[in-house]
C-alpha positions in Angstrom: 100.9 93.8 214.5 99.1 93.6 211.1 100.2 90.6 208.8 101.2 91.9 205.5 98.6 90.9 203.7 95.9 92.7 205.7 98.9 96.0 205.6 98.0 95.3 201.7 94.8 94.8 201.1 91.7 96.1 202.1 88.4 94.3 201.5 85.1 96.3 201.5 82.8 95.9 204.4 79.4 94.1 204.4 76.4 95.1 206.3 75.3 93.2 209.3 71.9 91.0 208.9 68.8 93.6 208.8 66.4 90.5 210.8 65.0 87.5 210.5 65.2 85.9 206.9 65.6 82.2 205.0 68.0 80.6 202.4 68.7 77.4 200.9 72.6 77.3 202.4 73.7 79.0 205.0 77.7 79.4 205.6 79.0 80.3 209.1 82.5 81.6 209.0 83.9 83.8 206.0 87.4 82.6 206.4 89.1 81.1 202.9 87.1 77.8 203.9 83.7 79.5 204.3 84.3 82.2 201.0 84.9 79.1 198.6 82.6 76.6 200.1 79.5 79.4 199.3 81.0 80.2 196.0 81.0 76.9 194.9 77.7 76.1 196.2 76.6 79.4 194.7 77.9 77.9 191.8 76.3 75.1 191.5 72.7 76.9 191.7 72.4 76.9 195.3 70.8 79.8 196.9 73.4 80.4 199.4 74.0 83.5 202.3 77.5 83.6 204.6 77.5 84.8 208.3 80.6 86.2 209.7 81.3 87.4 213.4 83.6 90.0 212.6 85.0 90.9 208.7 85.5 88.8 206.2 88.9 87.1 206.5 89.3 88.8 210.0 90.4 85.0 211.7 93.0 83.1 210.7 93.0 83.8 206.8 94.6 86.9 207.4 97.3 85.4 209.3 98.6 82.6 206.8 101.8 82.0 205.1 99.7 81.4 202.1 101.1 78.4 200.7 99.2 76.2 197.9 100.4 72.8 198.0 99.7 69.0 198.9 103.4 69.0 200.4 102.4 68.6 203.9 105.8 67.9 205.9 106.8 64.2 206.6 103.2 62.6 205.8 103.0 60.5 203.2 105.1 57.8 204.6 102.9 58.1 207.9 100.4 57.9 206.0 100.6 55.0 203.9 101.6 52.8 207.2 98.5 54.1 209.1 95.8 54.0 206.4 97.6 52.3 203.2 98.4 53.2 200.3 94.5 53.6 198.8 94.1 55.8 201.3 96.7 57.7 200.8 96.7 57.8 197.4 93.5 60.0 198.2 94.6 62.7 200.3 97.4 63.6 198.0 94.9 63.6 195.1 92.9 65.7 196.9 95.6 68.4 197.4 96.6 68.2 193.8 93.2 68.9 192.7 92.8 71.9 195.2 95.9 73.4 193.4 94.6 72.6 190.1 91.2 74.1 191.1 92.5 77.9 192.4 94.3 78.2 189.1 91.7 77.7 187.7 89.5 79.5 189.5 92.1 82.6 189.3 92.5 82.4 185.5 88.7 82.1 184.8 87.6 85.2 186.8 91.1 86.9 186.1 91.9 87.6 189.7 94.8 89.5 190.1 96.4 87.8 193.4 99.9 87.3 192.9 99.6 83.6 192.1 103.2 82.4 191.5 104.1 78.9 190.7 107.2 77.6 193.0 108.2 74.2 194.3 107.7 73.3 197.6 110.4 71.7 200.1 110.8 69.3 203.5 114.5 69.9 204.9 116.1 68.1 207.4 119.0 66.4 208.5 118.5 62.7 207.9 118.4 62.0 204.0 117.7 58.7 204.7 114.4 59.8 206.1 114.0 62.0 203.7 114.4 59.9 200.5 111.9 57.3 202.1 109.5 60.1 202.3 110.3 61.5 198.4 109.6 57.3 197.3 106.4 57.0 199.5 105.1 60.4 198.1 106.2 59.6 194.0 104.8 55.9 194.6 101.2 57.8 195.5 101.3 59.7 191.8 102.7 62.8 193.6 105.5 65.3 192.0 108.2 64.3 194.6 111.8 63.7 194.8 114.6 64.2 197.0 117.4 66.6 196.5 120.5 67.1 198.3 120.6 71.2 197.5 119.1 73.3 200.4 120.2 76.7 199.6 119.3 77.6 203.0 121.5 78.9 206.0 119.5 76.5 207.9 121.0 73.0 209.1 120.1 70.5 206.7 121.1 67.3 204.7 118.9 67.8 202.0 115.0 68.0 201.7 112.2 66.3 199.6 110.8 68.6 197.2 107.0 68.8 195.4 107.0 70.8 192.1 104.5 72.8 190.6 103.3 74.5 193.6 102.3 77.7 194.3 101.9 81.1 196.8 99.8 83.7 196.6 98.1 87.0 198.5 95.3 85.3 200.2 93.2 88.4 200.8 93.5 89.4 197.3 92.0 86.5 196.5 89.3 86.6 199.4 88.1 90.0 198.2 87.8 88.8 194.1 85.9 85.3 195.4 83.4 87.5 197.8 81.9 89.5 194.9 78.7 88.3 194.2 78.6 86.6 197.6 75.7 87.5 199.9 78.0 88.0 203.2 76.3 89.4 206.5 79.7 91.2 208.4 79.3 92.0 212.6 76.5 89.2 213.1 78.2 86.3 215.5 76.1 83.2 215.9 74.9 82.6 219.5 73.3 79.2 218.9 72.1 76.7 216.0 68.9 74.6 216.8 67.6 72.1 214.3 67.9 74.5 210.8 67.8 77.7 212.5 70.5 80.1 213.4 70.1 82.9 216.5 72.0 86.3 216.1 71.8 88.9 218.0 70.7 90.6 214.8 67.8 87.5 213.7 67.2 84.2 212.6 68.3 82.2 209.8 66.4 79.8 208.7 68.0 77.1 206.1 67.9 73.7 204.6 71.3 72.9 204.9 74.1 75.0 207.2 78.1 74.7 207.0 80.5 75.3 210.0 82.9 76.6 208.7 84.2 78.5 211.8 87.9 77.5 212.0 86.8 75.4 215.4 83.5 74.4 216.0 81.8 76.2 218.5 78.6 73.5 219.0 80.1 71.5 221.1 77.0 68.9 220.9 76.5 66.9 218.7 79.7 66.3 217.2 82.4 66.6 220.4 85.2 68.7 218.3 86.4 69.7 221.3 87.8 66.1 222.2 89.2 65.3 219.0 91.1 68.4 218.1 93.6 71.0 219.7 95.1 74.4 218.3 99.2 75.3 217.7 100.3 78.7 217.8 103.0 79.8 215.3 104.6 82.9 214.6 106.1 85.0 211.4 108.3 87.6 210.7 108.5 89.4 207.2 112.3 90.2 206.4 113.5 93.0 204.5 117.6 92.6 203.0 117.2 89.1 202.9 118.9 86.9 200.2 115.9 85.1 197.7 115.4 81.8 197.6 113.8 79.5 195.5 110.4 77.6 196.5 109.0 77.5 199.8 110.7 75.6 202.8 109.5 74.0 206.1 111.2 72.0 208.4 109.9 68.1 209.6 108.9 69.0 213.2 106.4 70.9 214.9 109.9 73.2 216.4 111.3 73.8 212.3 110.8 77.0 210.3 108.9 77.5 207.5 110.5 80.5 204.7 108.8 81.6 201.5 109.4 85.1 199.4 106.5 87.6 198.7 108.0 90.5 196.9 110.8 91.8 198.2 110.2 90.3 201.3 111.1 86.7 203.2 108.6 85.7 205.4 110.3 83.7 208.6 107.8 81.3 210.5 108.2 79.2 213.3 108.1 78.9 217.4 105.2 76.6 217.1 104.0 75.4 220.7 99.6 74.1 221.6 97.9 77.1 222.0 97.7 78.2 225.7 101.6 77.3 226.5 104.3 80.3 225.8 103.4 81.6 229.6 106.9 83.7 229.3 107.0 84.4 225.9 109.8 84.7 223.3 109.1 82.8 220.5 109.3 86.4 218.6 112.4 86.9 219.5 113.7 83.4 219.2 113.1 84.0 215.6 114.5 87.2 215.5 118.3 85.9 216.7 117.4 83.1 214.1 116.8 85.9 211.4 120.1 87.8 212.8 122.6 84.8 212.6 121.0 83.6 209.2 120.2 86.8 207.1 122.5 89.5 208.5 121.7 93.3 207.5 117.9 92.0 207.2 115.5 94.3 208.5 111.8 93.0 210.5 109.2 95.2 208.6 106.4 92.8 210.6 105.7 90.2 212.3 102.2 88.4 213.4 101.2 84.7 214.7 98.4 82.2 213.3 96.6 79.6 214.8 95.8 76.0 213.7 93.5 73.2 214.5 95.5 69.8 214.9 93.5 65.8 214.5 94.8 63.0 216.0 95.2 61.3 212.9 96.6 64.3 210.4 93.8 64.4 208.6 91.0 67.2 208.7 86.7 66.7 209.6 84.8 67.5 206.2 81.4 66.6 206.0 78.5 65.6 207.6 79.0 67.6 210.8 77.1 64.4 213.3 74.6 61.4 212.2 72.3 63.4 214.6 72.2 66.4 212.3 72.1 65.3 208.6 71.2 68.8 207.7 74.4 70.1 209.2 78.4 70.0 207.6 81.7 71.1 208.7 85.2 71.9 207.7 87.8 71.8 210.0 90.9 70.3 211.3 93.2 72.0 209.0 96.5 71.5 210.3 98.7 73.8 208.6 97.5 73.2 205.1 94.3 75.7 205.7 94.4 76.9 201.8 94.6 73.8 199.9 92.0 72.2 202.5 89.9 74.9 202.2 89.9 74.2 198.5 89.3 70.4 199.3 85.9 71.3 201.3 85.0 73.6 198.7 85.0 70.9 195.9 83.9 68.0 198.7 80.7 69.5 200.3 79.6 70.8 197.4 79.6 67.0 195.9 77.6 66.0 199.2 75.1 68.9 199.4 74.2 67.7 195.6 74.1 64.3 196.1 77.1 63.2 193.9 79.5 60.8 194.9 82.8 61.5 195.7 85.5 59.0 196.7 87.4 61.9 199.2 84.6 61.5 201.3 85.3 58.7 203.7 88.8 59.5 204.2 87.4 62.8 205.6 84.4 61.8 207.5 84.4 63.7 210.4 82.4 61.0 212.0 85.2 58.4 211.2 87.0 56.1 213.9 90.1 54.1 214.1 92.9 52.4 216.4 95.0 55.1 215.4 93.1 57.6 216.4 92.8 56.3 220.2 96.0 57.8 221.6 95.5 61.0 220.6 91.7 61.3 222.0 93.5 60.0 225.0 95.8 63.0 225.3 93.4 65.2 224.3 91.3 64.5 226.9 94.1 64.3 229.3 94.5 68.1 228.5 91.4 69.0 229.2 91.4 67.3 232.8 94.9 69.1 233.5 93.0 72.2 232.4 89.8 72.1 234.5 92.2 70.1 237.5 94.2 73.7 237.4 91.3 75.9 237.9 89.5 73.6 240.6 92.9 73.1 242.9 96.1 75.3 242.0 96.8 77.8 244.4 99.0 80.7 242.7 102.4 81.4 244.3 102.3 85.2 242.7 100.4 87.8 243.8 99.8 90.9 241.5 102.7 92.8 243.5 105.0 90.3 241.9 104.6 90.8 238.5 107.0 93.5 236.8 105.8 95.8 234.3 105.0 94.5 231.1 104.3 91.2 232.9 100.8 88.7 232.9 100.1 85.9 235.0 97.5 84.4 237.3 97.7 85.5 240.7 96.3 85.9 244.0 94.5 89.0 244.6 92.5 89.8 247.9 91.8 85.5 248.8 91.0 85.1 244.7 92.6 83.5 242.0 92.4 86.2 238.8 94.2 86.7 235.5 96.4 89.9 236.0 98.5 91.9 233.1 100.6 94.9 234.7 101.1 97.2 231.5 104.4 99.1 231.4 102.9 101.9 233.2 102.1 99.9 236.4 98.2 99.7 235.5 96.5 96.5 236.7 94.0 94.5 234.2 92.1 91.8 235.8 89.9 89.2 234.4 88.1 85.6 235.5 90.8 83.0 234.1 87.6 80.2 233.6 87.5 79.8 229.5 83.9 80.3 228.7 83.6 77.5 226.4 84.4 74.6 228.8 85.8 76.5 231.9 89.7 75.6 231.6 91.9 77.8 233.4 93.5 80.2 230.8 97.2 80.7 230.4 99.2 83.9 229.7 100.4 84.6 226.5 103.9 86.5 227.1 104.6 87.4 223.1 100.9 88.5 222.4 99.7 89.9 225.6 96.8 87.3 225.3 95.1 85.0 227.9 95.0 81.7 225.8 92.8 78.3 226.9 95.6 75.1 226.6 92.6 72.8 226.7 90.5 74.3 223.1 92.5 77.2 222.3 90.4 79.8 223.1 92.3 83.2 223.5 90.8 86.7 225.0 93.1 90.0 225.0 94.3 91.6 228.3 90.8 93.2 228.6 89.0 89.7 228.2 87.8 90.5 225.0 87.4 87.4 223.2 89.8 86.9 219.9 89.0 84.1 218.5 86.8 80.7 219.6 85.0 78.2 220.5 83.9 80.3 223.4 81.8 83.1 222.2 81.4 85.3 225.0 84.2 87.7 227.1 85.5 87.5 230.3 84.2 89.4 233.1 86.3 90.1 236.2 
């Protein structure tokens, strides 16, 4: 199902590229990272063109709670013990100024998005936690505090809250920042070599080009792939449901997130690594949550988004490997994908113009650190269980087994194949080898999806791909 924002607004379509051409800067991905980096390039005086695969805000845009803030869940304390405070200090700035920048941005060119100032809130159940987090955040210069008032049905002791925040429709947004914007719409990148792009529809040559893809899909130089992993989450928008004030997340990776649009409350939550809800439910575990909590609401939609997870918290922006000093990247979002999005706007624009910028080592995608060690480790322990999967398990189900309605990976006539029984009976087969790296894919009970646990790679029943790194379908 639609989000509500694409149920909402409509943004007008782009032609593909006519051939071969040239530019100064050339943006791959027109996602809110890939929309603001070129405008602010564009800006700047930079003579700039944007490639997209699909539509403009057709990935994970689309599918975003749409929150603008540097409140970030339980980080700042994390922070501060793994980098210290300077470092710290940083990244909070950093999401201030994002904030600061789309207001500005929005009153200059009079966009008409829904931009609401709102305070934004961490719950959870230990306030001693939670105070420690409000101090570590107000010692850094942010607008923190703890509060013992969560007027939430949710279990809670009290939360730590940011003011002067702020929501908005994304794709409202999206479509004001494009005009102007040279965007090329239907024209996926097969390949980047040196400062040239291949399409199936020509070559681009530029100076300087920007991944802005969500995940990278080169996967040398730079080896995203082994320093990142994708989380799936999910989102229902309520009808009947009683306002609140701000917007509200929980501390873990399993708590819900709630804001208001409209008339509206938009539920969030059932977050798990892409690649592992085999069975399914997580729509419907927050649809008895939205029952017990909000009774008489009514779901009007629901949809899921992705996210691109670091080791250390903090995303890649910058220089996208020492081997390619003509290349730059933005990625590793988290769950923060608009006010990052702002942050490598305002960052690689600094770079690409030679001005210095003291944001820029703390995002370094080339950077390295003690801390970041365990989670490379278990990154890479993923993908071996991954590839170990489709090398040696043998399926225990055959396609007989599965009911209606039903998707797994099976045994079929001495092969191992994906199989999704629709509720008619009809069997849908495809090759469960990833074609980015060749992990075994997983079934995706809630979205009828065959997902990759090892780079988050997903394909539809059909093995059309949905979303990357791997750029090509299945074939059975």
């Amino acid at each position: 199902m639609e989000s509500i924002w694409s149920q909402t607004c409509e943004i007008s379509r782009r032609q593909p590229l006519p051939g071969d051409t040239e530019t100064e800067i050339a943006v791959i991905g027109a996602g809110m990272a890939g929309i603001l980096i070129a405008a602010a390039l564009q800006e700047a005086g930079h003579r700039v063109l944007v490639l997209e695969a699909r539509r403009i805000a057709s990935g994970q845009t689309r599918n975003t709670t749409a929150k603008i803030t540097s409140q970030h869940g339980m980080l700042y304390r994390k922070l501060t013990e793994d980098l210290g405070e300077n470092r710290a200090r940083l990244y909070g700035a950093a999401h201030q100024e994002a904030i600061r920048a789309y207001r500005k941005l929005i009153e200059r060119r009079h966009i008409d998005c829904e931009l609401e100032g709102c305070d934004a809130f961490v719950y959870g159940n230990d306030p001693d936690r939670l105070k420690k987090e409000a101090d570590a955040a107000a010692r850094l210069g942010l607008p923190a505090s703890f509060t013992a008032e969560v007027p939430l049905p949710v279990p809670a002791a009290g939360a730590v809250r940011f003011a002067g925040q702020a929501q908005f429709h994304p794709l409202k947004f999206l479509a004001a920042m494009a005009e102007g914007l040279t965007i090329y719409e239907e024209t996926p990148v097969k390949a980047v070599k040196g400062n040239v792009i291949h399409t199936e529809r020509g070559t681009v040559r530029a100076e300087k080009i920007v991944f802005a893809t969500h995940y990278p899909f080169v996967n040398f130089p730079g080896l995203y792939f082994a320093r990142m992993h994708q989380e799936r989450s999910y989102v229902l928008a309520l009808e009947n449901a009683p306002d609140i004030q701000g917007m509200w997340i929980g501390p873990e990776l399993d708590g819900y997130s709630l804001r208001r649009y409209g008339d509206l409350l938009l539920l969030g939550g059932g977050g798990h690594r892409t690649g592992e809800n085999r069975e399914g439910g997580r729509y419907e575990e927050l649809r008895q949550k939205a029952r017990t909590w909000f009774p008489g609401c009514r779901e009007v939609a629901h949809w899921s988004a992705q996210d691109c997870m670091t080791p250390d918290n903090m995303p890649y922006i910058g220089c996208y490997s020492v081997c390619r000093p003509g290349w730059y990247v933005a990625t590793g979002f988290h769950k923060w994908g608009m006010t990052s999005s702002m942050v490598s706007a305002l960052l690689l624009r600094d770079l690409i113009e030679g001005r210095e910028n003291p944001c820029a080592p703390l995002f370094d995608p080339g950077r390295f650190s003690g801390s970041l060690l365990p989670g490379l480790l278990k990154e890479g322990r993923h993908a071996v269980k991954g590839l170990t999967r489709q090398m040696f398990q043998i399926p225990k189900e055959t396609a007989s087994d599965l009911s209606p309605g039903r998707g797994g990976v099976v045994t079929m006539e001495g092969r191992k194949v994906g199989v999704y029984k629709d509720e008619d009976g009809a069997v849908y087969t495809v090759d469960i080898r990833c074609r980015h790296l060749g992990c075994q894919l997983e079934w995706n009970g809630d979205e009828k999806s065959w997902d990759c646990p090892c780079h988050g790679s997903r394909y539809d029943c059909h093995g059309r791909l949905i979303s990357g790194p791997a750029q090509e379908d299945l074939t059975e």
